[in-house]
C-alpha positions as CSV (number, residue, x, y, z in Angstrom):
1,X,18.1,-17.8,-9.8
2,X,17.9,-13.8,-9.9
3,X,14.2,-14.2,-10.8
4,X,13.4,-16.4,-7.8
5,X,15.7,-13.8,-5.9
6,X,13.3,-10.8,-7.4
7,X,10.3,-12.6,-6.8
8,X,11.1,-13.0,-3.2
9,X,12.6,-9.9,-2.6
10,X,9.5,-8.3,-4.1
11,X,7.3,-10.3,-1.4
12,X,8.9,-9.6,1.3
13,X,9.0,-5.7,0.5
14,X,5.5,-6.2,-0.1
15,X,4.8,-7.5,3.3
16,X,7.0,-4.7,5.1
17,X,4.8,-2.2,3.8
18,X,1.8,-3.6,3.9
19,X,2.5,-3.7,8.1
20,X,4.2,-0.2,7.8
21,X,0.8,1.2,6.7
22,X,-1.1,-0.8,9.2
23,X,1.2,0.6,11.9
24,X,0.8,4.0,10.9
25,X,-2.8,3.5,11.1
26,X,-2.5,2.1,14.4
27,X,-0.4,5.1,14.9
28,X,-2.2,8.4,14.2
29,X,-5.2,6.9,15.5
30,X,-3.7,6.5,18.6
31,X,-3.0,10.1,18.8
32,X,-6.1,11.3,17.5
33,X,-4.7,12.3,13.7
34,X,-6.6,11.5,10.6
35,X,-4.6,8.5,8.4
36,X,-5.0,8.9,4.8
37,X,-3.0,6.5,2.3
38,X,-3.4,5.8,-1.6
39,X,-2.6,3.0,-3.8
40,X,-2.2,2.0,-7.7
41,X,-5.2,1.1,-8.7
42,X,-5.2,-2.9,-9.6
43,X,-4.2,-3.2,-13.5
44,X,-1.9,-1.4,-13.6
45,X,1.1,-3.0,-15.8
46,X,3.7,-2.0,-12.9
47,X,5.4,-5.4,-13.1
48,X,6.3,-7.3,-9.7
49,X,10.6,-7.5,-10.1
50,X,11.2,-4.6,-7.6
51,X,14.7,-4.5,-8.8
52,X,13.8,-4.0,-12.5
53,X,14.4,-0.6,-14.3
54,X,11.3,-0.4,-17.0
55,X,10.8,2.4,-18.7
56,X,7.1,1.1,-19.4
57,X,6.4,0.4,-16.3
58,X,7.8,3.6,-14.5
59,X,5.4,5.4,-17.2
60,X,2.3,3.4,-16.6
61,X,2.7,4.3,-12.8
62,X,3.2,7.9,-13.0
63,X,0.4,8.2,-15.1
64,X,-1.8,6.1,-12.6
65,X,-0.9,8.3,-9.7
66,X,-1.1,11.9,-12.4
67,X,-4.9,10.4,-12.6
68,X,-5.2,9.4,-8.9
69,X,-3.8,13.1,-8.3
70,X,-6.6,14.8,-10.3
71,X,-9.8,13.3,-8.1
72,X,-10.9,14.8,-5.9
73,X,-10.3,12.4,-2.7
74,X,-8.7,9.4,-4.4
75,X,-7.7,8.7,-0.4
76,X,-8.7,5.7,1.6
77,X,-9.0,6.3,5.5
78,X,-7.8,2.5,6.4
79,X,-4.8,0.7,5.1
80,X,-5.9,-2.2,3.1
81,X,-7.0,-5.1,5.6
82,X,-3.9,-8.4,5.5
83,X,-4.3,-12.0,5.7
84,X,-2.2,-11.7,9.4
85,X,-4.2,-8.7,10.4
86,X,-7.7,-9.7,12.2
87,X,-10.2,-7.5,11.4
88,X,-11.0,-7.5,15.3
89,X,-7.9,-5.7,16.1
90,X,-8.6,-2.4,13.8
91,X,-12.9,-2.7,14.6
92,X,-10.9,-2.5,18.4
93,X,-9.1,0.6,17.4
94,X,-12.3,2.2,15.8
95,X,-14.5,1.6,19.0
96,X,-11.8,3.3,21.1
97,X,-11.3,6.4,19.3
């Protein structure tokens, strides 16, 4: 039961953010500021119970973002694209800016 719980507590958090970044996007475009956002990089072992405490995992993403933090513009200028978000509505946003 707790790991169906995790699971979809995980998900949903998932969600939230992903819309947070998008409007944040929407956001600082809007008022003419630059967005910049940064993710772990896809394989790394960071587990998916957001409730979990593991020690392996905390390590495998600090050292993920340590690496991300020495390039020299590991930043993306758009939040990752979702399933729910057309693509129309942030091509709309570029054009007007």
């Amino acid at each position: 039961m707790f790991s169906l719980a995790g699971k979809t507590l995980g998900e949903m958090m998932s969600v939230s953010n992903e819309r947070l970044l998008v409007r944040s996007y929407f956001a600082a475009k809007v008022h003419g500021y630059e967005f910049h956002s940064v993710q772990v990089p896809a394989g790394i072992g960071i587990g998916n119970d957001p409730l979990a405490f593991d020690q392996e995992q905390m390590r495998a993403a600090f050292d993920a973002g340590y690496r991300l933090a020495k390039q020299p513009n590991p930043w993306s200028n758009e939040p990752p694209l979702l399933e729910d978000t057309p693509e129309w509505a942030l091509e709309m946003i570029k054009e007007r800016l």
